[in-house]
C-alpha positions as CSV (number, residue, x, y, z in Angstrom):
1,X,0.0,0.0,0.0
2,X,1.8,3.6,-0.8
3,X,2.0,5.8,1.7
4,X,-1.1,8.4,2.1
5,X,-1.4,11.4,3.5
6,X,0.1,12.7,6.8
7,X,-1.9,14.5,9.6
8,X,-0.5,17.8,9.9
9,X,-4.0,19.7,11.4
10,X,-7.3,19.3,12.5
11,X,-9.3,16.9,9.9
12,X,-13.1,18.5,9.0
13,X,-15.6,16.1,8.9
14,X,-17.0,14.2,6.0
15,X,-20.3,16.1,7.0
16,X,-21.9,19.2,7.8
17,X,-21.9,19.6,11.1
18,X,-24.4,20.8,14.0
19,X,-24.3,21.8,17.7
20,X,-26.9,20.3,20.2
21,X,-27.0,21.4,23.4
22,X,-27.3,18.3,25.6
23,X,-23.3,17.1,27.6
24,X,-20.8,15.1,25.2
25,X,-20.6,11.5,25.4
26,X,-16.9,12.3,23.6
27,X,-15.5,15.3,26.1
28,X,-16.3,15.1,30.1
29,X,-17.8,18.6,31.3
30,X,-18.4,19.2,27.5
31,X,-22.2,20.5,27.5
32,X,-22.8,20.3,24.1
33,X,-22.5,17.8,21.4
34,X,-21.2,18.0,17.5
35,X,-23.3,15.8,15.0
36,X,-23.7,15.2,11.5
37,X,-26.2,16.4,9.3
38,X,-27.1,14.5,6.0
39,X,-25.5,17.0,4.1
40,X,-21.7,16.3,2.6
41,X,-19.4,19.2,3.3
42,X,-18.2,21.4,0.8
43,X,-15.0,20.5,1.7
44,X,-15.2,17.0,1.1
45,X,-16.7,17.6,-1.9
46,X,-13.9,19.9,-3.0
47,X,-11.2,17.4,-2.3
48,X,-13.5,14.9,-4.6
49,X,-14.2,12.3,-1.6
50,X,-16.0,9.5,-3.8
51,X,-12.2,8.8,-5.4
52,X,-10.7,8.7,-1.7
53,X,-8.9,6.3,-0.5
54,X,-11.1,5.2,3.5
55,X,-8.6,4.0,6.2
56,X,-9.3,3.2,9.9
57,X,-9.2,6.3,12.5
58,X,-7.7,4.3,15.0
59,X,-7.5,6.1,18.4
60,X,-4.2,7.3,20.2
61,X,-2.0,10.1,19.8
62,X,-0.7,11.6,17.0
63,X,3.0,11.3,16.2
64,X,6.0,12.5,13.7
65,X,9.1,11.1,12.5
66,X,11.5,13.5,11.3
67,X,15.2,14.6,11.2
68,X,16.5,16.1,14.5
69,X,19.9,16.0,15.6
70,X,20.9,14.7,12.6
71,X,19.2,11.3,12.9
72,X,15.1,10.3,12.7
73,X,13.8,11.2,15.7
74,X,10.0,10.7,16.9
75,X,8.3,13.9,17.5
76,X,5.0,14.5,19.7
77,X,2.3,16.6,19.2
78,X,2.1,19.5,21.3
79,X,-0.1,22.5,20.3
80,X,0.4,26.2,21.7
81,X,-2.5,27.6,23.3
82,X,-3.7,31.0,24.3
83,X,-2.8,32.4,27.7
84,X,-5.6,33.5,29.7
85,X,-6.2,36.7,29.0
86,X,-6.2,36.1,25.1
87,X,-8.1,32.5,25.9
88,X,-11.0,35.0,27.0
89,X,-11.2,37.4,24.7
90,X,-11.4,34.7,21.8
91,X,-14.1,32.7,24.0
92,X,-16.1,36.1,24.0
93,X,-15.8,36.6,20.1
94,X,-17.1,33.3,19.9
95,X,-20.1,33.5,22.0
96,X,-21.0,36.8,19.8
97,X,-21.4,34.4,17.0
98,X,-18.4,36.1,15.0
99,X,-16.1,34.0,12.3
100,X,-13.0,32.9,14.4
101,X,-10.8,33.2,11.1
102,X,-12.2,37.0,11.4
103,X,-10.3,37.2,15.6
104,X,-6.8,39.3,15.5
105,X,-3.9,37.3,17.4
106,X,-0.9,39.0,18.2
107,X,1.3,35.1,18.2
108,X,4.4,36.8,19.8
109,X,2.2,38.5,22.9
110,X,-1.5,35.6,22.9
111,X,0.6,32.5,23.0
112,X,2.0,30.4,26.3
113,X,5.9,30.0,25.2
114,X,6.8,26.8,23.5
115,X,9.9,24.6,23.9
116,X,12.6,26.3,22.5
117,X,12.9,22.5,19.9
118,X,9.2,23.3,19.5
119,X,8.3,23.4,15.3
120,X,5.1,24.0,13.8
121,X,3.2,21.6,12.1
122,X,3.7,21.4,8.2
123,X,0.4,22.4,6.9
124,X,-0.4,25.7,8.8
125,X,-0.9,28.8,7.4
126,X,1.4,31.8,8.0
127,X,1.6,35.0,7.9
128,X,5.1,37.0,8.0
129,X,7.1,34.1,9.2
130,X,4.5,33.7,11.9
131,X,2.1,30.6,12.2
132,X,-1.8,31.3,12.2
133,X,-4.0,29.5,14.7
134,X,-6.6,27.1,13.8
135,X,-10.6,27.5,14.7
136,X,-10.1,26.2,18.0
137,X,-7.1,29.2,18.6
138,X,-4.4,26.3,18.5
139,X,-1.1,26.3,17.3
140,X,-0.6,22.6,15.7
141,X,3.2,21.6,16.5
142,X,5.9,18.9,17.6
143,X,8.7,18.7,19.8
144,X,11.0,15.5,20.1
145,X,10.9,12.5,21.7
146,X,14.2,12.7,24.1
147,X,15.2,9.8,25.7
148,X,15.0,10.8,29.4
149,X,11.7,13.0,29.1
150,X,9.2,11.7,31.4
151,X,6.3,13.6,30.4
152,X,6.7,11.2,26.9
153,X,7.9,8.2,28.1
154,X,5.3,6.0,26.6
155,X,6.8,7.3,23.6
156,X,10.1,6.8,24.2
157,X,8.8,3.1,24.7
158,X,8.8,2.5,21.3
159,X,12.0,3.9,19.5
160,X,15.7,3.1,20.4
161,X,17.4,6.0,18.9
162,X,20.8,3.5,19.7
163,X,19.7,1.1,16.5
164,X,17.3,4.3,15.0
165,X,13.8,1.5,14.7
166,X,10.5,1.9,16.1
167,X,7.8,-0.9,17.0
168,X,5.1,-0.8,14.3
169,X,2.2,-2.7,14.0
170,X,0.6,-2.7,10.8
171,X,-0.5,-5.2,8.2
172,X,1.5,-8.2,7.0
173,X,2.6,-7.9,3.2
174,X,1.0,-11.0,2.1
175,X,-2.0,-11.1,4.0
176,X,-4.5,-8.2,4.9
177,X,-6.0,-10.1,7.4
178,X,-3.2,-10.8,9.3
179,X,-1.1,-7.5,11.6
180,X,2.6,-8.0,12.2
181,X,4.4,-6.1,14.7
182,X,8.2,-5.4,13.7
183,X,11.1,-3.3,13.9
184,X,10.9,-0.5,11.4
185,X,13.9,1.6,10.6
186,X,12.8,5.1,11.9
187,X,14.6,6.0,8.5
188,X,11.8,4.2,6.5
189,X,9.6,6.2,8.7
190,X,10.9,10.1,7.7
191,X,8.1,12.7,7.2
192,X,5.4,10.4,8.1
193,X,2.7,10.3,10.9
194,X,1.4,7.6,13.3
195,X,-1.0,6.9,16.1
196,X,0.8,5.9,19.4
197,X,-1.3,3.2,20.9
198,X,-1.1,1.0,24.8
199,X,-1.8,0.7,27.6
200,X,-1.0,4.7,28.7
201,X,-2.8,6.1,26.0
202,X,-6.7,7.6,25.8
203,X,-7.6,4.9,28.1
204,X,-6.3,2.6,26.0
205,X,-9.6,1.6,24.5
206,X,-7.7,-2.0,22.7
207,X,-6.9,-3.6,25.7
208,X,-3.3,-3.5,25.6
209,X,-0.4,-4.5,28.4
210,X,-1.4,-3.8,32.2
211,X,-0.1,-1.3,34.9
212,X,2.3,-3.6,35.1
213,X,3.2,-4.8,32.2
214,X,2.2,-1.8,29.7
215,X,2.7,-2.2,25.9
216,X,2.6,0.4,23.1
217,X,3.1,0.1,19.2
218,X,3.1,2.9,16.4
219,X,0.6,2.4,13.8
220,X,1.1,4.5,10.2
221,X,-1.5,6.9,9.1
222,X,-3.6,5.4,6.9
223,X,-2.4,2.1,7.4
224,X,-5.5,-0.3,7.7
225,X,-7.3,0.7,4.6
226,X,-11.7,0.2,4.9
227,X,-13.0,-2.6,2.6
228,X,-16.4,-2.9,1.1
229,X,-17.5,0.3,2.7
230,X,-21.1,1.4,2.0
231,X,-22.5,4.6,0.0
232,X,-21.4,7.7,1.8
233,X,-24.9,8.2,3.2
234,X,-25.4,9.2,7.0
235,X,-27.8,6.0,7.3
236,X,-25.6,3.6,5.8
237,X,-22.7,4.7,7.2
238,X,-24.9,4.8,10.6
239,X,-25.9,0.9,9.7
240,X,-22.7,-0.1,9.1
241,X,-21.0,1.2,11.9
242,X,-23.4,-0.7,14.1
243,X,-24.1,-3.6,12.0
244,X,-20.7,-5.1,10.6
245,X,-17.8,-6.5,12.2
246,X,-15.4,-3.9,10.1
247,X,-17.4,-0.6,11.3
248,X,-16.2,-1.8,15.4
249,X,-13.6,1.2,14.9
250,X,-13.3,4.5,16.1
251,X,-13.9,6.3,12.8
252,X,-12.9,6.6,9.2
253,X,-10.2,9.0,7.8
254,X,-10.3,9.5,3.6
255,X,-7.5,10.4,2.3
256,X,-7.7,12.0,-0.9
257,X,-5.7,13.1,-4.3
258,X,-5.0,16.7,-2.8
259,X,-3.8,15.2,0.2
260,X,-6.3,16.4,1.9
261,X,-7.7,14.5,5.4
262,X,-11.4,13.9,5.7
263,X,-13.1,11.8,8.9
264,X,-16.1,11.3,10.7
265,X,-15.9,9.8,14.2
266,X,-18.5,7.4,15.7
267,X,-19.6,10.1,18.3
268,X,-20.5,12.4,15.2
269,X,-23.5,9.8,14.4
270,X,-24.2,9.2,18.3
271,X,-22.4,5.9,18.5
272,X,-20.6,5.3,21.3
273,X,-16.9,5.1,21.9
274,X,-15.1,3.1,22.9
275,X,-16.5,-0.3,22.4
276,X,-15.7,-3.9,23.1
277,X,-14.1,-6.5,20.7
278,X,-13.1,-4.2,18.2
279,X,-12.5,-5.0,15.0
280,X,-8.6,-4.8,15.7
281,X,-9.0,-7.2,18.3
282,X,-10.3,-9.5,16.4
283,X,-7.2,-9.9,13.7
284,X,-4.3,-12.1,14.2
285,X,-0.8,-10.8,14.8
286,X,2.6,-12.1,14.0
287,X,5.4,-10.8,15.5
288,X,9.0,-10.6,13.4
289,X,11.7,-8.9,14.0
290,X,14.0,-10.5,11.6
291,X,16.7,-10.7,14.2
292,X,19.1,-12.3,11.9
293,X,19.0,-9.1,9.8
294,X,19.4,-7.2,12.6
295,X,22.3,-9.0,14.2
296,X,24.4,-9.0,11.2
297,X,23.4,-5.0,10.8
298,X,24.8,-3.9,14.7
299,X,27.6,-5.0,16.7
300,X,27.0,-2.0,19.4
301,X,26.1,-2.9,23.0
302,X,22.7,-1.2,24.6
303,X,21.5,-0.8,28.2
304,X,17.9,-0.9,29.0
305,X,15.9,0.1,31.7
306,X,18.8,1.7,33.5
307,X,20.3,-1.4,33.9
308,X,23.9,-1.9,33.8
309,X,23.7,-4.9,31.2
310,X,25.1,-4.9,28.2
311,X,22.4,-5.9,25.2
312,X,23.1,-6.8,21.8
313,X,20.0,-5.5,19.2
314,X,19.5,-9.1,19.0
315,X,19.0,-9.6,22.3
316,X,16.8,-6.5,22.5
317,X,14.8,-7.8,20.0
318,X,14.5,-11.0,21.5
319,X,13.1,-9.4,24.9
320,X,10.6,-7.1,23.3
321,X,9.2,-9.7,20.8
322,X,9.3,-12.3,24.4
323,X,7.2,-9.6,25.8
324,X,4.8,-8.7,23.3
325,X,4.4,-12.8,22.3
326,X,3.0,-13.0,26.8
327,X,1.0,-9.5,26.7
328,X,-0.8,-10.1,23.8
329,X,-1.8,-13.7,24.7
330,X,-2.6,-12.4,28.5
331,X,-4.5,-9.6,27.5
332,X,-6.4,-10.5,25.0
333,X,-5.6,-7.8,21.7
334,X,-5.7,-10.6,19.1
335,X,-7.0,-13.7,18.7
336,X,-4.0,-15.8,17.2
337,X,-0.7,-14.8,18.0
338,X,3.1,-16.3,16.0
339,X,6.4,-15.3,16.3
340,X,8.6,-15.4,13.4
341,X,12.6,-15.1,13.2
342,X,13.7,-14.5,10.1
């Protein structure tokens, strides 16, 4: 499958949408919800949605894999927001029913400071060097994934910056209905964007690890293309959703010519989310590391965990494929599990 589009700012839903004052199943302490109308948006209509390409929203956070340093390095999204005072007066302009493209930000003065590694995401607009906040008066970014941050070590979890790979799960090659969790060079990764999913994330709503034994995996954007999906209708989309094994997901993301993202979520049709026995959980999983590849590729030493034991990648690989082989099987993400060594 090539590689589609990257998620570089807020998607706009397939639909028009509506407000409807009654509290969010989505947002705690949110007293209003946002559903779809009927009606196709002129955006998806613009970025000819019928010839897009539907893949799986699947629910996490939201990652980047680019150059810093001089090396591929994950990045994590961190948006700027308003301070107070500027939070206010944009809330106020709001609640006078005003366009919020139409509010004036002064970015140098409105903004909380960002990291000083912070970068703004790809697809903003600017204006004299200076990015433009979305709808929601957000600043879209990323800052990088370092090693000893706490505040991202779920992250960190998943890359080794020692041996520059990062554990994917995605589908196997030769078989869509199979997933396969390996060791992806973070190289073959550059200028993409993944979901961060486990045990520490969104209340990990697939079941993986424990709180003792958590477990997270990068999946790419766009990854787990949506077969025999129904006419872009609200009601079939509505009826499939709640009637077919495939619709158990959070949402579908269309990803079309332009590049341009399109979604709808569950919770914009009034479906419910999360869910049990999603349609992920339901797939088998191989895992391969192809530790022979790997082995002949590094002869560097690594310690993990702060522990003062020498590991060869091989070794590495071993432990983390040992340890998703028991957590999968103990906790119940997929239905079949094999391990392969190549």
């Amino acid at each position: 499958m090539k590689r589609l589009g990257s998620v570089q700012r807020k998607m706009p839903c397939v639909f028009v949408t509506e407000v409807k004052e009654e509290p969010s199943a989505k947002r705690e302490h949110q007293p209003f919800k946002v559903l779809a109308t009927e009606t196709i948006s002129h955006k998806a209509l613009d970025a000819d949605i019928y010839s897009a390409i539907p893949t799986e929203k699947v629910d996490g956070t939201c990652c980047y894999v680019t150059t810093y340093k001089d090396q591929p390095y994950l990045w994590a999204r961190l948006d700027r927001k308003p301070n107070k005072q500027a939070e206010k007066r944009f809330k106020n302009f709001l609640h006078s029913k005003e366009n919020p493209k139409e509010f004036f930000w002064n970015v140098e003065e409105d903004f909380k400071p960002a990291p000083e590694c912070w970068i703004p995401a790809k697809e903003i607009e600017q204006i004299n060097g200076n990015p433009v906040p979305d709808e929601n008066g957000h600043i879209p970014g990323w800052v990088p994934v370092e090693k000893n941050n706490k505040q991202y070590c779920w992250h960190s979890s998943v890359v080794n910056y020692e041996f520059e790979i990062a554990l994917v799960l995605k589908h196997h090659p030769d078989d869509s209905g199979l997933l396969e969790i390996s060791a992806v060079p973070l190289s073959d990764l550059l200028e993409q964007t993944l979901e961060l999913i486990g045990t520490n994330i969104n209340g990990n709503p697939y079941g993986l690890g424990s709180k003792k034994h958590p477990l997270h995996l990068l999946i790419p954007h766009g990854a787990f293309q949506v077969r025999n999906l129904p006419s872009l209708k609200h009601n079939d989309l509505l009826s499939w959703f709640e009637g077919c094994k495939e619709g158990k997901i959070e949402g579908i993301v269309w990803h079309c010519s332009d590049g341009c993202l399109i979604k709808v979520h569950r919770h914009h049709l009034g479906l419910c989310w999360p869910i049990p026995d999603t349609y992920m959980n339901s797939k088998p999983v191989i895992i391969n590391m192809n530790l022979n590849k790997c082995d002949s590729a590094f002869d560097r030493n690594l310690e993990v965990n702060d522990q003062k034991e020498p590991l060869s990648v091989k070794r590495f690989l071993l432990r983390l494929m040992s340890s998703a082989n028991g957590l999968l099987k103990a906790y119940g993400m997929l239905s079949d599990l094999y391990c392969s060594q190549d």
